[in-house]
MIDOSE-1310 file (N, C-alpha, C; in nm, 2 decimals, decimal comma, always signed):
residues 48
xxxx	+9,99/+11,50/-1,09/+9,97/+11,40/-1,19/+9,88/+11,29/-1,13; +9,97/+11,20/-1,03/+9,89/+11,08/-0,96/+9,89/+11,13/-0,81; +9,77/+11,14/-0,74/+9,76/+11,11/-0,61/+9,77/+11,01/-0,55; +9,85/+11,06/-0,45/+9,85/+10,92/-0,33/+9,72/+10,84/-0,24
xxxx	+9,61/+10,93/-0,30/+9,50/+10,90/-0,23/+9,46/+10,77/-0,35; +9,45/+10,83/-0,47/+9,41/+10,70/-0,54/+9,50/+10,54/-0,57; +9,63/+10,57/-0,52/+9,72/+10,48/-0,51/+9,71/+10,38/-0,41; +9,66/+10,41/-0,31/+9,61/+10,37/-0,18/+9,50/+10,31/-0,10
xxxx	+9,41/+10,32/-0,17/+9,24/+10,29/-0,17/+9,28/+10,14/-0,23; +9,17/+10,06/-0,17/+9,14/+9,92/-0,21/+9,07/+9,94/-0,35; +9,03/+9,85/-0,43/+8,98/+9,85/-0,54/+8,87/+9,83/-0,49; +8,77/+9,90/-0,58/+8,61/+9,89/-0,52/+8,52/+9,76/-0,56
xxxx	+8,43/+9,72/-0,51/+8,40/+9,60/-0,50/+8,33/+9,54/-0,66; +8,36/+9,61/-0,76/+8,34/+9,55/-0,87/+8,44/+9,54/-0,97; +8,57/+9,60/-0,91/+8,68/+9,60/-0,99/+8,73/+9,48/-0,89; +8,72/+9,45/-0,84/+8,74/+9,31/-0,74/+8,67/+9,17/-0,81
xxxx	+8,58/+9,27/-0,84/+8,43/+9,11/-0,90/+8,51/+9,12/-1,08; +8,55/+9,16/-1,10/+8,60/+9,18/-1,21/+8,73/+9,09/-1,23; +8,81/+9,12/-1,15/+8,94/+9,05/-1,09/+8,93/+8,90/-1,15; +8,82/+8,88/-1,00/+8,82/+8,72/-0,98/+8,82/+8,67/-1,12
xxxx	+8,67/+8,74/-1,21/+8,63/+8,67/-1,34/+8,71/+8,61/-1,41; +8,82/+8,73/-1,42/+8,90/+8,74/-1,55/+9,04/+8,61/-1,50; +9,03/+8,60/-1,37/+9,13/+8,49/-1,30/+9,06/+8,34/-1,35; +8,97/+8,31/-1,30/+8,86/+8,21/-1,34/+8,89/+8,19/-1,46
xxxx	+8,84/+8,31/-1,57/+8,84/+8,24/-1,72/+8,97/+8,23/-1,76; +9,10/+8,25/-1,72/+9,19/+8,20/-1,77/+9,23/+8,09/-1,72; +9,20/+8,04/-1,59/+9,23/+7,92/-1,52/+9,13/+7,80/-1,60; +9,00/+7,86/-1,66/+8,93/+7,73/-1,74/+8,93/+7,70/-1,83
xxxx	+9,05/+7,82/-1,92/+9,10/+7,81/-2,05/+9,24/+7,74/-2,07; +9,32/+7,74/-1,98/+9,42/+7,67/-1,93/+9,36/+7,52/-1,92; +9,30/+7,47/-1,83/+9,26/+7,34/-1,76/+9,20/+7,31/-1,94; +9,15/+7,38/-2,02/+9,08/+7,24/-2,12/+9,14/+7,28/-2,24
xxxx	+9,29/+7,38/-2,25/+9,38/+7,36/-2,32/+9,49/+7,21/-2,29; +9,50/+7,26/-2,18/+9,59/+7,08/-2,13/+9,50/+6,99/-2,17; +9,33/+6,92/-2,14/+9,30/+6,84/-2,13/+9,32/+6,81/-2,29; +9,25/+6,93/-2,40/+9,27/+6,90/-2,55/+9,43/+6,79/-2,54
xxxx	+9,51/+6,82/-2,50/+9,66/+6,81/-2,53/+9,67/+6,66/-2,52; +9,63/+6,65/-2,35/+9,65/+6,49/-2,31/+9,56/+6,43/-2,37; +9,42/+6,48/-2,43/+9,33/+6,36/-2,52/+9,38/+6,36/-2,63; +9,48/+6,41/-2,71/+9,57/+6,42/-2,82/+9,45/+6,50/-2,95
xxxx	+9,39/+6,60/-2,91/+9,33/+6,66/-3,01/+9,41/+6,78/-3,04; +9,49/+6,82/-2,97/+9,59/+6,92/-3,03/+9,73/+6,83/-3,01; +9,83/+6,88/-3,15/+9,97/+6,83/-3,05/+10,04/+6,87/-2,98; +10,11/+6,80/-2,87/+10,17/+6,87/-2,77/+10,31/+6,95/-2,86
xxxx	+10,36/+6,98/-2,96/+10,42/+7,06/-3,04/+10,38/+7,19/-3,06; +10,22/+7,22/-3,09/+10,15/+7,30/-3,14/+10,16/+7,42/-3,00; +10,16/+7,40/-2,90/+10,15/+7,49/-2,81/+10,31/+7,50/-2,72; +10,36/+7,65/-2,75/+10,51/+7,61/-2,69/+10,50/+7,65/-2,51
């Protein structure tokens, strides 16, 4: 079924570059969700 060889291997260097992106865009999606919040364009109710 699953090999231990592929269990084991590092991710290759674009499923890495992939990683990071997808880390990033939720970290800048976050940061100007809060900002909306504290500049009171959403209310802080609206997001639990």
């Amino acid at each position: 079924m699953f090999s231990m060889k592929s269990m084991t291997e590092p991710p290759t260097r674009q499923e890495s570059r992939t990683q990071f992106n997808e880390d990033w865009a939720a970290t800048v999606i976050g940061l100007v969700l809060l900002v909306l919040v504290i500049v009171g364009v959403i209310p802080p109710g609206l997001i639990p």
